[in-house]
C-alpha angles and dihedrals in degrees: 000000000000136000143060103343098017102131103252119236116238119226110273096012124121123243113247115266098256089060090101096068102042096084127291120088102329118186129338086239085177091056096046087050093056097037102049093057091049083046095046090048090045080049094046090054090046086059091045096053090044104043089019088091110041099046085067124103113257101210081045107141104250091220093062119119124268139147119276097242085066097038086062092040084054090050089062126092110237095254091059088046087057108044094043082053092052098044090061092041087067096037091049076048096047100051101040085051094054089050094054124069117274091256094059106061104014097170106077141100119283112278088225089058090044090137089077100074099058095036082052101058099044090061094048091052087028093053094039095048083048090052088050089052092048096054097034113135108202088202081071140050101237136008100245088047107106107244120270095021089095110126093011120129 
């Protein structure tokens, strides 16, 4: 709103939230439609790698056939599951976040350090999947297996 009686806006200060729709620019509502379904698959696949894993039978038959993206989820320890879930989880966040308006989702990081998201979450799955390495038994299938359980049903 502009004109004789429109509140001025001091130096420094922010426009109110509701600035976007009262003219200028508004939402990139282009922008918005391509990024939420790339957010909504990335978030798909973040529900998948944390409850994947426990929806699954536990006297199922290992050599069952599945398709080879479970059979690696599977593979990881949980801590690598859920870091790697949480890790999408914040990036699917992030970059709906940076395609919305500022007033919509207020809590992110900057848009102009937007390297640190993804850097972020490289070192979180990154660290986790190098713990698993380091404590890996090769006696047993996966780090967080007790030992001697390997090839029971």
């Amino acid at each position: 709103m502009t004109g004789p009686g429109a509140p001025a806006l001091v130096p420094g200060s922010h426009p109110p939230p509701h600035a976007a729709f009262s003219g200028g620019t508004g939402p990139d509502w282009l922008l918005i439609g391509t990024v939420a379904p790339l957010a909504g698959v990335l978030l798909a696949f973040a529900l998948w790698m944390l409850w994947g894993g426990r929806l699954a039978p536990v006297d199922r038959d290992p050599d069952a056939a599945r398709s080879a993206g479970a059979r690696w989820r599977d593979g990881l320890t949980e801590a690598s599951r859920l870091s790697i879930g949480l890790a999408a989880m914040g990036i699917a966040y992030h970059a709906l976040s940076y395609a919305m308006p500022a007033s919509w989702l207020p809590l992110r990081v900057p848009p102009e350090r937007w390297y640190i998201v993804p850097l972020a979450a490289v070192l979180f799955v990154g660290g986790s999947m190098l713990v698993d390495r380091l404590l890996a038994d090769p006696e047993a299938g996966r780090p967080d297996e007790p030992r001697g359980t390997r090839g029971r049903v």
